[in-house]
mmCIF file of the N, C-alpha and C atoms, coordinates in Angstrom:
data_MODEL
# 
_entry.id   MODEL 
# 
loop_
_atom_site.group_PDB 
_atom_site.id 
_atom_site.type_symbol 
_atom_site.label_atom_id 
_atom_site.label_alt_id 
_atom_site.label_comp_id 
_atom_site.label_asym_id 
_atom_site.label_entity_id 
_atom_site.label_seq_id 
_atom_site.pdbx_PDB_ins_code 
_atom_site.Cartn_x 
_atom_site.Cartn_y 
_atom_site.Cartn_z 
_atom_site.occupancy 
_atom_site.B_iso_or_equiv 
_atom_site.pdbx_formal_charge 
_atom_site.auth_seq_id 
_atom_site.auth_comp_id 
_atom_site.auth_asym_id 
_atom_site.auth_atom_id 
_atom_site.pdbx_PDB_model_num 
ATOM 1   N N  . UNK A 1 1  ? 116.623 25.002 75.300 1.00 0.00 ? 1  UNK A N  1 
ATOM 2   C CA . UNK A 1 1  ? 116.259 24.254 76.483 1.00 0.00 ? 1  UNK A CA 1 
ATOM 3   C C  . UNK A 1 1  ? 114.752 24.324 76.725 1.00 0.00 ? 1  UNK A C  1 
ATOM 4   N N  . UNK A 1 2  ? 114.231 25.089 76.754 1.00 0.00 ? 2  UNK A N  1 
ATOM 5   C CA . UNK A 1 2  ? 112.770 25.789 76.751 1.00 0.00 ? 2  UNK A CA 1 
ATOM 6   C C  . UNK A 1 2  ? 111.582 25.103 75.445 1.00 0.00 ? 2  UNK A C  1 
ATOM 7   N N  . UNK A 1 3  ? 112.488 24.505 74.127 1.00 0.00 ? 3  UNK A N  1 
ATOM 8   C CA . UNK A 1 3  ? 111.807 23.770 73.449 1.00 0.00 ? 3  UNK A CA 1 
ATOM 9   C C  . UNK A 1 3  ? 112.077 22.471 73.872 1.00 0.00 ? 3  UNK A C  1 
ATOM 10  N N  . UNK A 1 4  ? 112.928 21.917 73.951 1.00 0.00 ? 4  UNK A N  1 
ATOM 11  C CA . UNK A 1 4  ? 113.407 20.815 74.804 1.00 0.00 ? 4  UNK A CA 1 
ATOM 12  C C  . UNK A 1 4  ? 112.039 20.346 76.237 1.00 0.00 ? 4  UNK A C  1 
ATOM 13  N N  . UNK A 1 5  ? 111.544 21.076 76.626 1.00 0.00 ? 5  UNK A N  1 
ATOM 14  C CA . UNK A 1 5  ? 110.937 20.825 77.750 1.00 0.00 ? 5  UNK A CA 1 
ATOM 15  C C  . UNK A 1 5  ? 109.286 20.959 77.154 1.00 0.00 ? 5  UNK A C  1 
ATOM 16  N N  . UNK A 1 6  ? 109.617 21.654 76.081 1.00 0.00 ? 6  UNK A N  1 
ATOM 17  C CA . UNK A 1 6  ? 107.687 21.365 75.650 1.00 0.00 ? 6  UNK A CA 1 
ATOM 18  C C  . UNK A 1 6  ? 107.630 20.887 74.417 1.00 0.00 ? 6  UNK A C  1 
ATOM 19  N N  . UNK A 1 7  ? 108.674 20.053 73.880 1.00 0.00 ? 7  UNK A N  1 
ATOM 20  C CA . UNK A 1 7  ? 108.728 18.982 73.328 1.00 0.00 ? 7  UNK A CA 1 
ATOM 21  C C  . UNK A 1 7  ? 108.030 17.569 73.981 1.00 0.00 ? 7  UNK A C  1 
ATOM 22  N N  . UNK A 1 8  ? 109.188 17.287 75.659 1.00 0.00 ? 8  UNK A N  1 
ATOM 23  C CA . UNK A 1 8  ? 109.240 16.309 76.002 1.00 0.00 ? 8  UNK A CA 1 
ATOM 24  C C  . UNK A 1 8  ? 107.617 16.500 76.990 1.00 0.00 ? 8  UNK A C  1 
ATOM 25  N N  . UNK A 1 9  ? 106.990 18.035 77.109 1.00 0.00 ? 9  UNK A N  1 
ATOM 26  C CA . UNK A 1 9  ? 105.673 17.660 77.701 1.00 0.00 ? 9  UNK A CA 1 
ATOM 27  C C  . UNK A 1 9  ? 104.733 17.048 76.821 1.00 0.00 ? 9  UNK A C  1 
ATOM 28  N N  . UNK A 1 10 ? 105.100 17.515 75.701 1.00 0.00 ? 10 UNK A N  1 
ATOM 29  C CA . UNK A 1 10 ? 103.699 17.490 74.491 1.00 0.00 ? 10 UNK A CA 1 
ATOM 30  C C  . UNK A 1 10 ? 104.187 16.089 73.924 1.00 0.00 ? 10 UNK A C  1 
ATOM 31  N N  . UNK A 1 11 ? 105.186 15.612 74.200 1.00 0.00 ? 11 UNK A N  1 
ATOM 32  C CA . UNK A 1 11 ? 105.142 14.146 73.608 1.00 0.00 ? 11 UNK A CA 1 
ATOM 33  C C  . UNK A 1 11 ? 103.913 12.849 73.815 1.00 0.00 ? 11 UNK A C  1 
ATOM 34  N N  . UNK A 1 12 ? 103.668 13.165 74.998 1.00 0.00 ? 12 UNK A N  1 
ATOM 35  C CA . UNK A 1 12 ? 102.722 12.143 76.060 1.00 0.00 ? 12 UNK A CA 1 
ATOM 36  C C  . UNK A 1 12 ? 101.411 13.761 76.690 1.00 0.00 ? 12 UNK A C  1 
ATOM 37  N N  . UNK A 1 13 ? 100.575 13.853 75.608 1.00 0.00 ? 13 UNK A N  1 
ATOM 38  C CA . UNK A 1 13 ? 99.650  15.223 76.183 1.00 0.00 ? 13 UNK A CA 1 
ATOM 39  C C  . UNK A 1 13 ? 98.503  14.331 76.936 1.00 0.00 ? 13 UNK A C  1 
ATOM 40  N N  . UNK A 1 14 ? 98.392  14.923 78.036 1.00 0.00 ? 14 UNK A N  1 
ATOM 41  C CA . UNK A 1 14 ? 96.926  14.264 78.586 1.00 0.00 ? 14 UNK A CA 1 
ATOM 42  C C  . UNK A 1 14 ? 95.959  14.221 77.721 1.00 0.00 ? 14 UNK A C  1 
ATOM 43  N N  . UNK A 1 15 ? 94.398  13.728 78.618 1.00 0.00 ? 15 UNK A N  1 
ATOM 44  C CA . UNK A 1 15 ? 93.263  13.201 77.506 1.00 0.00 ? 15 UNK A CA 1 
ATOM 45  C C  . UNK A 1 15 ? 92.750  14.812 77.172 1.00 0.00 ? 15 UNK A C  1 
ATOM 46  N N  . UNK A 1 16 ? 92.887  15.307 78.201 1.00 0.00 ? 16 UNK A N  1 
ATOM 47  C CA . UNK A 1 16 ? 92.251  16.874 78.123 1.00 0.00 ? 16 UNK A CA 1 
ATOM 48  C C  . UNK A 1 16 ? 92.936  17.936 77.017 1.00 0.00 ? 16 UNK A C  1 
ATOM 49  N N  . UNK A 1 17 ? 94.356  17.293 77.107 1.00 0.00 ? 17 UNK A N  1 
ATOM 50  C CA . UNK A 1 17 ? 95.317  18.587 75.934 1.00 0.00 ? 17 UNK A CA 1 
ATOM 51  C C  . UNK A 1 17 ? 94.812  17.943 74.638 1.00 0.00 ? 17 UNK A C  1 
ATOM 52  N N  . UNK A 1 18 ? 94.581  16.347 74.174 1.00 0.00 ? 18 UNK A N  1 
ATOM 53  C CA . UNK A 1 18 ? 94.089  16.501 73.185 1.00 0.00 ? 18 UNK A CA 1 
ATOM 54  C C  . UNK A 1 18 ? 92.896  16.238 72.545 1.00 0.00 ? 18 UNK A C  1 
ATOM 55  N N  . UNK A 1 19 ? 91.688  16.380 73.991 1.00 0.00 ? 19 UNK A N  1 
ATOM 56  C CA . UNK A 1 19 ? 90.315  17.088 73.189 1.00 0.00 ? 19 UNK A CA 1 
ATOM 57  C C  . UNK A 1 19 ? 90.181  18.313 72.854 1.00 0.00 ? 19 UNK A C  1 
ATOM 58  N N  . UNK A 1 20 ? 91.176  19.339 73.271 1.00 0.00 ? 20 UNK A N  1 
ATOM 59  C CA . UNK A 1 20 ? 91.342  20.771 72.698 1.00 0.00 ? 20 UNK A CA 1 
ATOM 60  C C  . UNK A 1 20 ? 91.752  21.101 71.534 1.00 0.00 ? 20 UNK A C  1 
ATOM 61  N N  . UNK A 1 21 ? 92.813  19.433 70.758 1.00 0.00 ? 21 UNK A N  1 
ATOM 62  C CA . UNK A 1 21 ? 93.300  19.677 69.735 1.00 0.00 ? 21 UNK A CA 1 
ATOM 63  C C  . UNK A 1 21 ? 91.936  19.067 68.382 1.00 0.00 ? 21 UNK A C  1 
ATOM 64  N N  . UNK A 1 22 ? 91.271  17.592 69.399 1.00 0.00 ? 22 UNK A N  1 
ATOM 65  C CA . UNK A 1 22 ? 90.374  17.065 68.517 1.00 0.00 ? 22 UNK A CA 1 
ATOM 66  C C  . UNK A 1 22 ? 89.277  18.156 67.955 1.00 0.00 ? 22 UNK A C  1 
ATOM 67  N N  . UNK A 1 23 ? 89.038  18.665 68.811 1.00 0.00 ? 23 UNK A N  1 
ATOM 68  C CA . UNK A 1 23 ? 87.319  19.729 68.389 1.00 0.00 ? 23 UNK A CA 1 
ATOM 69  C C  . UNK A 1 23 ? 87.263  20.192 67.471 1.00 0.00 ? 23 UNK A C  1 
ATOM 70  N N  . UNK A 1 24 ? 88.429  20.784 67.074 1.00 0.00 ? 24 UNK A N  1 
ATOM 71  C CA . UNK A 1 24 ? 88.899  21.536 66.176 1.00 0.00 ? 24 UNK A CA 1 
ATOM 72  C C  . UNK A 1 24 ? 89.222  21.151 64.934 1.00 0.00 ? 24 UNK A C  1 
ATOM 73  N N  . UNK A 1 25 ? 87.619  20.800 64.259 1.00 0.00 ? 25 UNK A N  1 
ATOM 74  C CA . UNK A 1 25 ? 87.486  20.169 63.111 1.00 0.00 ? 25 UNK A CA 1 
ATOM 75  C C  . UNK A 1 25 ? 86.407  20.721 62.219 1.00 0.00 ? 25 UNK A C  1 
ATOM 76  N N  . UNK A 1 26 ? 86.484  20.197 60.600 1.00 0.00 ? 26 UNK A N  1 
ATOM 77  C CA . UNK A 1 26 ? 86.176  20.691 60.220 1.00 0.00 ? 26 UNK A CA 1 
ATOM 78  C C  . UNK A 1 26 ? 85.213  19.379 59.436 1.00 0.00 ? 26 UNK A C  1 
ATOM 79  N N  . UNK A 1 27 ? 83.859  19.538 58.967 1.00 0.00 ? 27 UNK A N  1 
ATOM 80  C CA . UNK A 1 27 ? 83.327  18.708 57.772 1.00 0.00 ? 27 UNK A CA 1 
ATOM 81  C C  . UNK A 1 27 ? 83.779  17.252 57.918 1.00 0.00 ? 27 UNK A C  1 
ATOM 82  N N  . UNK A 1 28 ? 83.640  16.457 57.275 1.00 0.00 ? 28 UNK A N  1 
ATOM 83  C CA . UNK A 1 28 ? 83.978  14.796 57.843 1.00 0.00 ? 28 UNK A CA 1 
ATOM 84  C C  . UNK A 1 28 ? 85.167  14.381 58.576 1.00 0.00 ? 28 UNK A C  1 
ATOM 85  N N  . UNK A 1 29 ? 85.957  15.614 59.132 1.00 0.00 ? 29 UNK A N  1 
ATOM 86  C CA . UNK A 1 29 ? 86.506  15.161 60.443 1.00 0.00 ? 29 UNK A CA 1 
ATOM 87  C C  . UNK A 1 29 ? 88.314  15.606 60.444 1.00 0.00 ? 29 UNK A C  1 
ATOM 88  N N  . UNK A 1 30 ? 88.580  16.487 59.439 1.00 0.00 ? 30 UNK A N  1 
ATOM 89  C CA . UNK A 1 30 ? 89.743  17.371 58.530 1.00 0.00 ? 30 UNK A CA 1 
ATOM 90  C C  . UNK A 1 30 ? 90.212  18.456 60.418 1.00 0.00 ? 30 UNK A C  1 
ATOM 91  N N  . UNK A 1 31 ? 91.295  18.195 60.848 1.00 0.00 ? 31 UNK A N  1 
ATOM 92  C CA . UNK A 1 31 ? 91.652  18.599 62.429 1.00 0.00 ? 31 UNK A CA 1 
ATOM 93  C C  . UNK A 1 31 ? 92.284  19.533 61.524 1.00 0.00 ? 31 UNK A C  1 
ATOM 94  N N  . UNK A 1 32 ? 92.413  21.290 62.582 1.00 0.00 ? 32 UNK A N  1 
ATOM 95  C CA . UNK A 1 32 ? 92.936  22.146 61.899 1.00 0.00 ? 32 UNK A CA 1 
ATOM 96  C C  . UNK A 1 32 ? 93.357  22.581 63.270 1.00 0.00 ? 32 UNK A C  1 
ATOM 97  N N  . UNK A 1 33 ? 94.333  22.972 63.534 1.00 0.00 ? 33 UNK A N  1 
ATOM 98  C CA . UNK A 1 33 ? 95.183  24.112 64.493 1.00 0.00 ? 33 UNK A CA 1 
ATOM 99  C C  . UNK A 1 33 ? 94.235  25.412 64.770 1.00 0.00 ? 33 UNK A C  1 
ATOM 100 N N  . UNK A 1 34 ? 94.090  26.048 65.890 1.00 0.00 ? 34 UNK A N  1 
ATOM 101 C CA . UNK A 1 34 ? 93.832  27.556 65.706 1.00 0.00 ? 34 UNK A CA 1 
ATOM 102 C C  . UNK A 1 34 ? 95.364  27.716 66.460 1.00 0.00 ? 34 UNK A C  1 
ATOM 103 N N  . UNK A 1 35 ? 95.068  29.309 65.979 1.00 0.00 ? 35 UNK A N  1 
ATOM 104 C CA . UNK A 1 35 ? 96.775  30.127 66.364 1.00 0.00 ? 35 UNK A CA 1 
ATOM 105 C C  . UNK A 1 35 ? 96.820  29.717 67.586 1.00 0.00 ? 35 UNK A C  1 
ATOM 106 N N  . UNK A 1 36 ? 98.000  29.772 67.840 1.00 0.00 ? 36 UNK A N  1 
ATOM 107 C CA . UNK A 1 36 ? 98.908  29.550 69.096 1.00 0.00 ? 36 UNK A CA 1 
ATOM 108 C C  . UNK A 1 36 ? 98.996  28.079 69.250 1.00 0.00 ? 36 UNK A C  1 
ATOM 109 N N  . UNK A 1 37 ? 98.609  27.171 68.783 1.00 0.00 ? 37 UNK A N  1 
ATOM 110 C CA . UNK A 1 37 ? 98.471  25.890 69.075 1.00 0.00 ? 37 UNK A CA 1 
ATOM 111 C C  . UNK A 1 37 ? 99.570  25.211 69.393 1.00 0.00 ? 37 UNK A C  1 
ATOM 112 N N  . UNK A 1 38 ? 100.238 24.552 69.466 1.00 0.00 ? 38 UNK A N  1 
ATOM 113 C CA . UNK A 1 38 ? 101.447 24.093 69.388 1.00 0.00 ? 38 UNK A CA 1 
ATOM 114 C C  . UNK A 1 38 ? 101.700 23.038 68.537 1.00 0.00 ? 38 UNK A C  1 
ATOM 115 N N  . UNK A 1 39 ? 102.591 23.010 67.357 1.00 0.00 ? 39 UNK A N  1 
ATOM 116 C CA . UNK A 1 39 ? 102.122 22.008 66.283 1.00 0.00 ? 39 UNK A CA 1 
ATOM 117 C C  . UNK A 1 39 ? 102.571 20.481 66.612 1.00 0.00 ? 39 UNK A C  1 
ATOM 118 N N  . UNK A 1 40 ? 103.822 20.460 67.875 1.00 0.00 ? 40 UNK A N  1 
ATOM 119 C CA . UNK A 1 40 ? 104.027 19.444 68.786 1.00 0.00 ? 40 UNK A CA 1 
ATOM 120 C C  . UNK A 1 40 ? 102.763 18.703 69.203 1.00 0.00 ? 40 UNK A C  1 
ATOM 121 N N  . UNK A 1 41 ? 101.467 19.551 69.845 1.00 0.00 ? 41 UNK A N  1 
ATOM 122 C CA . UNK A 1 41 ? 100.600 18.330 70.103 1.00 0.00 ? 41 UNK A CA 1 
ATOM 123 C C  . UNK A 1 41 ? 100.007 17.858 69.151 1.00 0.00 ? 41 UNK A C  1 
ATOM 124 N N  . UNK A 1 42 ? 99.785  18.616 67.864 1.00 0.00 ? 42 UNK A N  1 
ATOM 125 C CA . UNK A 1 42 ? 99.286  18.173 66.971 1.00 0.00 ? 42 UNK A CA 1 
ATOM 126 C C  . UNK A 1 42 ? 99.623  16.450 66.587 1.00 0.00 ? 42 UNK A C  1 
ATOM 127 N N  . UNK A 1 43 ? 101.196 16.469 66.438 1.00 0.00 ? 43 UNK A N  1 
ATOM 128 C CA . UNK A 1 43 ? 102.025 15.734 66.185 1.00 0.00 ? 43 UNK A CA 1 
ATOM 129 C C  . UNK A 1 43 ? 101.584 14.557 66.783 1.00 0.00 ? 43 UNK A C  1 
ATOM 130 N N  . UNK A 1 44 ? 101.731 14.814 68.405 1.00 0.00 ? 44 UNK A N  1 
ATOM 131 C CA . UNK A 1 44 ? 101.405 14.070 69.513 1.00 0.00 ? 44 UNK A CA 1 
ATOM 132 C C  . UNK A 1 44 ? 100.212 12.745 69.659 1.00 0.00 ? 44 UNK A C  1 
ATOM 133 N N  . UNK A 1 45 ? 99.544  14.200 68.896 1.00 0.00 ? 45 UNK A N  1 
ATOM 134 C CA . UNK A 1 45 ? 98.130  13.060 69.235 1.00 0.00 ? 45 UNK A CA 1 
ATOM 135 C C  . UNK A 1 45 ? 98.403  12.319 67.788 1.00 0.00 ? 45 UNK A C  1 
ATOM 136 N N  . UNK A 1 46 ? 98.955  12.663 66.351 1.00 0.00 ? 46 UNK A N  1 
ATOM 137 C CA . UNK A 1 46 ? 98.848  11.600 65.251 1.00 0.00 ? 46 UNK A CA 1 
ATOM 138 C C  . UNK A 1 46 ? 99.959  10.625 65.768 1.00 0.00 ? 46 UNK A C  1 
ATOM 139 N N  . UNK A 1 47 ? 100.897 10.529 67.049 1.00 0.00 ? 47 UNK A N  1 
ATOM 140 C CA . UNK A 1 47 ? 101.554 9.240  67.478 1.00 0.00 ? 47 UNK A CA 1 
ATOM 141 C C  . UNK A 1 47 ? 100.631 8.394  68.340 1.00 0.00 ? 47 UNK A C  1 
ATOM 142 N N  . UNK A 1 48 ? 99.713  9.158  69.095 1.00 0.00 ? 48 UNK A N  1 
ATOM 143 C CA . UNK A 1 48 ? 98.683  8.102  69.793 1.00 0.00 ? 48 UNK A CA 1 
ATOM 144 C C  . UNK A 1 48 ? 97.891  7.503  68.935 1.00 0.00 ? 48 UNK A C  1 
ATOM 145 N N  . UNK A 1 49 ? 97.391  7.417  67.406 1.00 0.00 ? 49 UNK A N  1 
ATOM 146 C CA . UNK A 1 49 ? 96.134  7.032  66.699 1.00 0.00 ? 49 UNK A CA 1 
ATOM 147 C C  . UNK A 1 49 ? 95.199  7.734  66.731 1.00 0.00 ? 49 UNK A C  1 
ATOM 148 N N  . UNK A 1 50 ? 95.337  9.388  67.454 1.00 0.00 ? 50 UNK A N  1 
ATOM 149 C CA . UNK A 1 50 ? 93.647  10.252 67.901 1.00 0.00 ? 50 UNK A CA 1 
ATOM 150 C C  . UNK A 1 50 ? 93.612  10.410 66.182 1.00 0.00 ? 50 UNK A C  1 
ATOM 151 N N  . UNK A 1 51 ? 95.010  11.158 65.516 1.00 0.00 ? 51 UNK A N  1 
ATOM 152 C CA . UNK A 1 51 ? 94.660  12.042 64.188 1.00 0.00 ? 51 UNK A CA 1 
ATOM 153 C C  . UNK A 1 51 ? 95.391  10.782 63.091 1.00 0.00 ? 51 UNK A C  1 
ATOM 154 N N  . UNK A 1 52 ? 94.300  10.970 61.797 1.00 0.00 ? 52 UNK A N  1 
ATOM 155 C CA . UNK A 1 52 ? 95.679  9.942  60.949 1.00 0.00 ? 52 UNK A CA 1 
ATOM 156 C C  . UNK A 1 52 ? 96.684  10.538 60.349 1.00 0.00 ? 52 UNK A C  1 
ATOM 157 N N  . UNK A 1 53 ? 97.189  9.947  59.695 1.00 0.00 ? 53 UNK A N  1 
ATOM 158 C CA . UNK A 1 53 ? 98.206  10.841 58.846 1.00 0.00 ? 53 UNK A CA 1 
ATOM 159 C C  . UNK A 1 53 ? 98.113  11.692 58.069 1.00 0.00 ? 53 UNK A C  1 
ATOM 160 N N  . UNK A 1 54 ? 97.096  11.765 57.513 1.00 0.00 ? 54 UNK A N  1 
ATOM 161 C CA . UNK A 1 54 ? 96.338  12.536 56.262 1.00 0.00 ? 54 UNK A CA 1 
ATOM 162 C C  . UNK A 1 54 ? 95.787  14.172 56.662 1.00 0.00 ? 54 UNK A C  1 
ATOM 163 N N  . UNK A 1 55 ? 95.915  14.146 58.673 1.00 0.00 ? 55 UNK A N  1 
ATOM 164 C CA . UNK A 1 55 ? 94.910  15.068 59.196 1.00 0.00 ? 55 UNK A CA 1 
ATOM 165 C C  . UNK A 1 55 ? 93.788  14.873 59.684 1.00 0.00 ? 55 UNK A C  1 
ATOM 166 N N  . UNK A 1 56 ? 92.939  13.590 59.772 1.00 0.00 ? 56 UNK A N  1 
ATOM 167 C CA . UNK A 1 56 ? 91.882  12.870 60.244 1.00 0.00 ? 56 UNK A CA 1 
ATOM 168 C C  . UNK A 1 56 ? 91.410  12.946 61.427 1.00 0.00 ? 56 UNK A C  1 
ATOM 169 N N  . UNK A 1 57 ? 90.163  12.505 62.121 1.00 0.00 ? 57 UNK A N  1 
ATOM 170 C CA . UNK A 1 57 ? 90.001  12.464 63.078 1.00 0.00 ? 57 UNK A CA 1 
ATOM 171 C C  . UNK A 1 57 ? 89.767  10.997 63.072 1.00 0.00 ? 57 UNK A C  1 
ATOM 172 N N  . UNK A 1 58 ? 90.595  10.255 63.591 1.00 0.00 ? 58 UNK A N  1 
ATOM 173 C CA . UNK A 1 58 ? 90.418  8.434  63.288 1.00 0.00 ? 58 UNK A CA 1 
ATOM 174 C C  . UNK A 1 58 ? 89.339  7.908  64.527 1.00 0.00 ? 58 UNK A C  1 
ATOM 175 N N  . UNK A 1 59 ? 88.801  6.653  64.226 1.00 0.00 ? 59 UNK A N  1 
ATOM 176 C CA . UNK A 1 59 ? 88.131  6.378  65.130 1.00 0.00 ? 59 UNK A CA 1 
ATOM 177 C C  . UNK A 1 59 ? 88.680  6.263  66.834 1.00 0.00 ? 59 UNK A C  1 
ATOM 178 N N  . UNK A 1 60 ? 89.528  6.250  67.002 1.00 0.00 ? 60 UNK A N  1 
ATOM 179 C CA . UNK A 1 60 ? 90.331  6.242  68.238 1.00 0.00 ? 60 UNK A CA 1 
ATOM 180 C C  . UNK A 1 60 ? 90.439  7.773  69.146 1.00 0.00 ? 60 UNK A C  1 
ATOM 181 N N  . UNK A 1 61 ? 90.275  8.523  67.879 1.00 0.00 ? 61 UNK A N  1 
ATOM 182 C CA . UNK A 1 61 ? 89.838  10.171 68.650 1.00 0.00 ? 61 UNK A CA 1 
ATOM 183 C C  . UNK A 1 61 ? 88.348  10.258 68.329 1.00 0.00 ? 61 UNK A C  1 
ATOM 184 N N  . UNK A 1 62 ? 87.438  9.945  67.903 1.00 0.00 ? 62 UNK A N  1 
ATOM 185 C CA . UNK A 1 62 ? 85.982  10.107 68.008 1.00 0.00 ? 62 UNK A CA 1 
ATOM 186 C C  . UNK A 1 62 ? 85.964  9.275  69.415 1.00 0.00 ? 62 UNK A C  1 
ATOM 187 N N  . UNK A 1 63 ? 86.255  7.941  69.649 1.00 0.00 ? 63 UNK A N  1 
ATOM 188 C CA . UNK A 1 63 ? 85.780  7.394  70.717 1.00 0.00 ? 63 UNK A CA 1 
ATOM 189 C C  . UNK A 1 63 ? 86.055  7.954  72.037 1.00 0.00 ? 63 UNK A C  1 
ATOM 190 N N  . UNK A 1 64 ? 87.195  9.353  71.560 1.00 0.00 ? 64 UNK A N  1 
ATOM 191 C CA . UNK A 1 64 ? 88.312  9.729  73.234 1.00 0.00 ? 64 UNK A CA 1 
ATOM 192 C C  . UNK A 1 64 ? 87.269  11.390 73.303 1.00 0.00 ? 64 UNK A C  1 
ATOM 193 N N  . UNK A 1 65 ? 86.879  11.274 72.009 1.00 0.00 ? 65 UNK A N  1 
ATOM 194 C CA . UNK A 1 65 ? 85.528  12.628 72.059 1.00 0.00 ? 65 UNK A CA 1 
ATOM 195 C C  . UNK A 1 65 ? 84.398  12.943 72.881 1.00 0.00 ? 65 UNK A C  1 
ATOM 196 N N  . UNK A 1 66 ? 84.043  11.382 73.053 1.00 0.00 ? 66 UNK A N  1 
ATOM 197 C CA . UNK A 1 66 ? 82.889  10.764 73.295 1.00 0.00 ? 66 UNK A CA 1 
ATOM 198 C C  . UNK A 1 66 ? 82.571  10.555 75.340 1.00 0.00 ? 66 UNK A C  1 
ATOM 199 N N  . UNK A 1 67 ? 84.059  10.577 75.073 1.00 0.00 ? 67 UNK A N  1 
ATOM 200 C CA . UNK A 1 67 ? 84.276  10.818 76.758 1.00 0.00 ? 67 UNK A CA 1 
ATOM 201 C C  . UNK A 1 67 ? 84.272  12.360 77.195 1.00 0.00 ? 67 UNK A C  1 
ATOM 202 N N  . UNK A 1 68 ? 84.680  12.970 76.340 1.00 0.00 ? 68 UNK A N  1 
ATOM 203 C CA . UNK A 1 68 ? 83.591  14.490 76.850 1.00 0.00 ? 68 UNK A CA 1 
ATOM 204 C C  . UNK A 1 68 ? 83.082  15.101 76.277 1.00 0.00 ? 68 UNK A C  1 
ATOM 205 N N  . UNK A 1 69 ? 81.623  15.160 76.587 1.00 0.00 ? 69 UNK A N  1 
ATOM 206 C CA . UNK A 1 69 ? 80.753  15.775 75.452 1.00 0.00 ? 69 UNK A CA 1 
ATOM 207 C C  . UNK A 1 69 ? 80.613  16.690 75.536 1.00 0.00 ? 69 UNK A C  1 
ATOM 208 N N  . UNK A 1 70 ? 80.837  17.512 77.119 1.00 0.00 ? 70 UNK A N  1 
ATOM 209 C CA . UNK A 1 70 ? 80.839  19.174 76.670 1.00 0.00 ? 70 UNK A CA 1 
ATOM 210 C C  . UNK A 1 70 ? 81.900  19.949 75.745 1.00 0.00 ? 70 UNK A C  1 
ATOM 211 N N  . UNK A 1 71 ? 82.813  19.153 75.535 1.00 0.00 ? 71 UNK A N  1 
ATOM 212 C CA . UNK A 1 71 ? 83.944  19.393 74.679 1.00 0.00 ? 71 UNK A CA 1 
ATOM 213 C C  . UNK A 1 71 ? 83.333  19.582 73.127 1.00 0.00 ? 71 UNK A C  1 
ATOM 214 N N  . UNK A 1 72 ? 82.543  18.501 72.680 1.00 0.00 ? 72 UNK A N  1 
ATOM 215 C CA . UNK A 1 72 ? 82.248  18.566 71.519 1.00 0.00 ? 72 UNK A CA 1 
ATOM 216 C C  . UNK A 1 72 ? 81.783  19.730 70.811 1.00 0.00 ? 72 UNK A C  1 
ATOM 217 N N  . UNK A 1 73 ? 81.802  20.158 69.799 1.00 0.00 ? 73 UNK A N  1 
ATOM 218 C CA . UNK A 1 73 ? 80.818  21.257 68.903 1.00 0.00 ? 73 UNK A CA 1 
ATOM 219 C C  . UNK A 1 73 ? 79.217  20.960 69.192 1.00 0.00 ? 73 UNK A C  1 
ATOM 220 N N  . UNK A 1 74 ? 78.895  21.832 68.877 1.00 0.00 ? 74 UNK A N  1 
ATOM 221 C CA . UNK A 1 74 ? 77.537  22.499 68.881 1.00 0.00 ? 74 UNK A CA 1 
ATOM 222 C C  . UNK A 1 74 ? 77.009  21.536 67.250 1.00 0.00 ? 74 UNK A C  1 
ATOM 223 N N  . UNK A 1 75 ? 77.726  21.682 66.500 1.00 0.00 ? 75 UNK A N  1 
ATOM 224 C CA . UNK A 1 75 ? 77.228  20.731 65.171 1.00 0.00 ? 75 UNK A CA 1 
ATOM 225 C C  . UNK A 1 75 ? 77.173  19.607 64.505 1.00 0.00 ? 75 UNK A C  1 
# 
């Protein structure tokens, strides 16, 4: 029941749950989990267009980046 309910949160994650997932990149744009992550939002955001299929950061999550820049890396 308890996955059931953070399934159906992480289905639809706000803009904020997944600039926490976008940042978290590596070299031309390769999205990686840190621990604890939940691999549900991961998921989440490759059903909105943020990540592609491959693991990407597609242009649709650079542009949702761009709306917060203190979010972004330092590099």
């Amino acid at each position: 029941m308890i996955t059931q309910r953070l399934t159906a949160q992480l289905s639809s994650p706000t803009e904020a749950e997944c600039v926490k997932v976008l940042v978290n990149r590596y070299g031309v744009g390769t999205i990686y989990l840190p621990e604890g992550t939940p691999r549900a939002l991961f998921y989440a955001c490759m059903q909105q267009g943020l990540i592609s299929d491959d693991g990407f950061l597609t242009r649709k999550g650079r542009q949702l980046l761009l709306r917060y820049p203190d979010k972004r890396p330092n590099h």
